[in-house]
RODREN-922646 format. One record per residue (C-alpha): residue number from 1; x, y, z; residue in three letters. Coordinates in nm, 2 decimals. Example, Ala and Ser with C-alpha at 12.3 -4.5 7.8 and 13.67 -1.06 7.14 Angstrom:
BEGIN
+-----+--------+--------+--------+------+
: seq :     c1 :     c2 :     c3 : type :
+-----+--------+--------+--------+------+
:   1 :   1.23 :  -0.45 :   0.78 :  ALA :
:   2 :   1.37 :  -0.11 :   0.71 :  SER :
+-----+--------+--------+--------+------+
//
This chain:
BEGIN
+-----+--------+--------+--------+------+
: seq :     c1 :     c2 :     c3 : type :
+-----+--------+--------+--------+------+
:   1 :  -3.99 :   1.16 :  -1.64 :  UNK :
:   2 :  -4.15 :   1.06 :  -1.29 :  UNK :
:   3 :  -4.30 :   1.31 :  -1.01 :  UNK :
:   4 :  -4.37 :   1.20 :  -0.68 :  UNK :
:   5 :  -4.49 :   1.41 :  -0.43 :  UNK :
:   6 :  -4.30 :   1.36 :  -0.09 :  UNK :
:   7 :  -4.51 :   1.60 :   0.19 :  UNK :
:   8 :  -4.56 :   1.90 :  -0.05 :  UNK :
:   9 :  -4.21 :   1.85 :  -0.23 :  UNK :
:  10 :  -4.24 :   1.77 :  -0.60 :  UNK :
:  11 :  -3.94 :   1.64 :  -0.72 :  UNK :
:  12 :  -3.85 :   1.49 :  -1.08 :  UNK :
:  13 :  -3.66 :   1.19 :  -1.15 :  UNK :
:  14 :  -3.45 :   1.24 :  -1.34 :  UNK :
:  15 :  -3.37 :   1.56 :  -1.23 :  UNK :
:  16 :  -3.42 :   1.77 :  -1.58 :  UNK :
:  17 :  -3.16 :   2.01 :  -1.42 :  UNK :
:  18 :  -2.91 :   1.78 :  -1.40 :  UNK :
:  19 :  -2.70 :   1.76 :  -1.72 :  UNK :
:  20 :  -2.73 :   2.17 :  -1.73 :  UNK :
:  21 :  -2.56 :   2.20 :  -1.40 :  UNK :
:  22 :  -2.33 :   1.97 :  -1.44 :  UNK :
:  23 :  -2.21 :   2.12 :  -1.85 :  UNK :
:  24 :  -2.22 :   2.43 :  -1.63 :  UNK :
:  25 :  -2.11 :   2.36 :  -1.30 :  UNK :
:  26 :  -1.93 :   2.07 :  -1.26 :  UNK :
:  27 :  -2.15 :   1.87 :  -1.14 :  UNK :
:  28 :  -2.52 :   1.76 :  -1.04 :  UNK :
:  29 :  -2.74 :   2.03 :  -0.82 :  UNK :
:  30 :  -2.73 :   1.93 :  -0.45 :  UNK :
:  31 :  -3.12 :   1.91 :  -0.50 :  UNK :
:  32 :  -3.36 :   1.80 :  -0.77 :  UNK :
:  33 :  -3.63 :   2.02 :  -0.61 :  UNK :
:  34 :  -3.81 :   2.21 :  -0.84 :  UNK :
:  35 :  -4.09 :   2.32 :  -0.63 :  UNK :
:  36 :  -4.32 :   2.27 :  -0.32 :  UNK :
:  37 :  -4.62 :   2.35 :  -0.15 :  UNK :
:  38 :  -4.80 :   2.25 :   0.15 :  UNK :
:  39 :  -5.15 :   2.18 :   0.06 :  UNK :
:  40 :  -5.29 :   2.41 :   0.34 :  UNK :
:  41 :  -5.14 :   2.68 :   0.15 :  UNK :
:  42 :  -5.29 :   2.61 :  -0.18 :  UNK :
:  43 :  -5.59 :   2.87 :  -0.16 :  UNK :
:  44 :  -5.96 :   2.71 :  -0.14 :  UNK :
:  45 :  -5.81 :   2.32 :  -0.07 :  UNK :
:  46 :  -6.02 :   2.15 :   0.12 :  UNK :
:  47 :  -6.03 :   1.83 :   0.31 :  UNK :
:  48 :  -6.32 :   1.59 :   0.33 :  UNK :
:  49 :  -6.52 :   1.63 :   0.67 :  UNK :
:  50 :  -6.50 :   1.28 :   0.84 :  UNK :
:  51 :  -6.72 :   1.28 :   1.19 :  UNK :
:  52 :  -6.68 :   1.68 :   1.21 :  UNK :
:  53 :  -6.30 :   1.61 :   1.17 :  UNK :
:  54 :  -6.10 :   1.71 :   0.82 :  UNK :
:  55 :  -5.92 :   1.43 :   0.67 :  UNK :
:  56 :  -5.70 :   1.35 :   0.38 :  UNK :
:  57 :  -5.67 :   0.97 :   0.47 :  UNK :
:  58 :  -5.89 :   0.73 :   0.44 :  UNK :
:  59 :  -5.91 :   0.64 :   0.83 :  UNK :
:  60 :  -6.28 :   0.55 :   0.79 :  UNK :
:  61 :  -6.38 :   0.28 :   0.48 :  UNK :
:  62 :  -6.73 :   0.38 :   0.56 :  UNK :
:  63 :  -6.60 :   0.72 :   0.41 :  UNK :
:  64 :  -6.33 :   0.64 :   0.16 :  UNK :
:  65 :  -6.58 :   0.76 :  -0.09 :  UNK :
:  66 :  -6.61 :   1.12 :   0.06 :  UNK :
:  67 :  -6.24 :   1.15 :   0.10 :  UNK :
:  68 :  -6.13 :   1.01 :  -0.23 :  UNK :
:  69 :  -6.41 :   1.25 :  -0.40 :  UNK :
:  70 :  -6.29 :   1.56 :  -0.24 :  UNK :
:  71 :  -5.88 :   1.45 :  -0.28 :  UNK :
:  72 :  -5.97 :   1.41 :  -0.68 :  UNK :
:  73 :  -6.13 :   1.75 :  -0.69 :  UNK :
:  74 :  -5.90 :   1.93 :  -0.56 :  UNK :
:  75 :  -5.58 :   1.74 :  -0.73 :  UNK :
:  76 :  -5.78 :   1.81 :  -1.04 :  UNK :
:  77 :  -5.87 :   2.20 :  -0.97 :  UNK :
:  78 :  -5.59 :   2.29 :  -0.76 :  UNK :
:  79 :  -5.28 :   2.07 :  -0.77 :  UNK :
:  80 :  -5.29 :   2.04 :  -1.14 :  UNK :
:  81 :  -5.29 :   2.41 :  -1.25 :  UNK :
:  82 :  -5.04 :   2.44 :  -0.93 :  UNK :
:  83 :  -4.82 :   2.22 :  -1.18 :  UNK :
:  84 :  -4.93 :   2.39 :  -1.47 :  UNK :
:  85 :  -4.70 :   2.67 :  -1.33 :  UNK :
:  86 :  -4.39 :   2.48 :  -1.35 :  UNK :
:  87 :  -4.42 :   2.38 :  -1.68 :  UNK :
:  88 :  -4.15 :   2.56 :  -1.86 :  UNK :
:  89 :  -3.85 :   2.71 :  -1.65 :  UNK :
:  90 :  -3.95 :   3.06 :  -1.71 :  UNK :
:  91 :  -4.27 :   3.00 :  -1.55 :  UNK :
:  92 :  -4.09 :   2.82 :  -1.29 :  UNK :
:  93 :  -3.86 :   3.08 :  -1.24 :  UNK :
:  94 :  -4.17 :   3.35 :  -1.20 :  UNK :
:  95 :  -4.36 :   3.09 :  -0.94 :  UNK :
:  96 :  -4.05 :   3.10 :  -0.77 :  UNK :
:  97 :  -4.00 :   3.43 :  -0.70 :  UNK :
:  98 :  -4.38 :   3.54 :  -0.68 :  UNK :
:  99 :  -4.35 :   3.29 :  -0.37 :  UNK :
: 100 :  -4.02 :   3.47 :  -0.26 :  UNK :
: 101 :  -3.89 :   3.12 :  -0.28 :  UNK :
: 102 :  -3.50 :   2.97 :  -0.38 :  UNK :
: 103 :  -3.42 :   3.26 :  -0.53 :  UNK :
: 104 :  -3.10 :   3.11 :  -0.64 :  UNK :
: 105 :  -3.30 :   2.84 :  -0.79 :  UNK :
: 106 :  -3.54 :   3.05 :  -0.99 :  UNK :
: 107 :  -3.17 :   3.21 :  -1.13 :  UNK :
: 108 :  -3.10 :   2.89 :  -1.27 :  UNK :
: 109 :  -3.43 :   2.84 :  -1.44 :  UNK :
: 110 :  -3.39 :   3.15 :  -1.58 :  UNK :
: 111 :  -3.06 :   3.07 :  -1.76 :  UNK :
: 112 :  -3.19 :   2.74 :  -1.84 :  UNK :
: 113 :  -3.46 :   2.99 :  -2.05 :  UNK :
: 114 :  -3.22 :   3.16 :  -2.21 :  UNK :
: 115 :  -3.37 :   3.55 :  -2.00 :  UNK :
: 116 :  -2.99 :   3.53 :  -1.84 :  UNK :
: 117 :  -3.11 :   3.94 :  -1.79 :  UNK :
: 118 :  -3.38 :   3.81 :  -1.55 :  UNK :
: 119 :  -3.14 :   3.56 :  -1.36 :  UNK :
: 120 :  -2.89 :   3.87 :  -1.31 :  UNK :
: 121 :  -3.16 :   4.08 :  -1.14 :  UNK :
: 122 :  -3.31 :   3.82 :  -0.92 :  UNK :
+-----+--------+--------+--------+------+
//
């Protein structure tokens, strides 16, 4: 399985929800989206400061150091255990609806769990 991150969009290829839907459905889900964040709403990310300015890119090779350094840190402290939270459907399904988020998709999660009582209450 691959993850890329497009903007704050993590998507996996292959979609893991794919043969599900379509035994269930039919057919594939319009979207292989299985959640997303933008990283300015990820409590306590930060971006390097770069000549009083925050950056994520390296605009500056003097300072590709300071960006890369404060990039890693927060992909490992933040963006990590953000993933963490999608690591079984259930949880996806909870991270889903704590964010009050595709709703319908969290549904699915949950059926994928087998807690079909928690996808009819969503």
């Amino acid at each position: 399985m691959s993850v890329w991150h497009s903007g704050a969009t993590i998507r996996f290829r292959p979609d893991p929800t794919a043969s599900w839907h379509k035994a269930r459905d039919g057919h594939e889900p319009a979207n292989p989206i299985v959640g997303a964040v933008a990283d300015w709403n990820i409590p306590n990310w930060q971006c390097a400061s770069v000549d009083g300015e925050a950056h994520h890119q390296l605009v500056d090779p003097a300072q590709s150091a300071t960006v890369m350094h404060c990039l890693r840190h927060n992909l490992h402290t933040l963006a990590l255990p953000w993933l963490e939270r999608f690591s079984n459907w259930e949880n996806a399904a909870l991270s889903l609806v704590d964010a009050q988020d595709a709703h319908a998709r969290a549904c699915d999660f949950y059926l994928m769990a087998g807690q079909q009582e928690k996808a009819l209450w969503h």
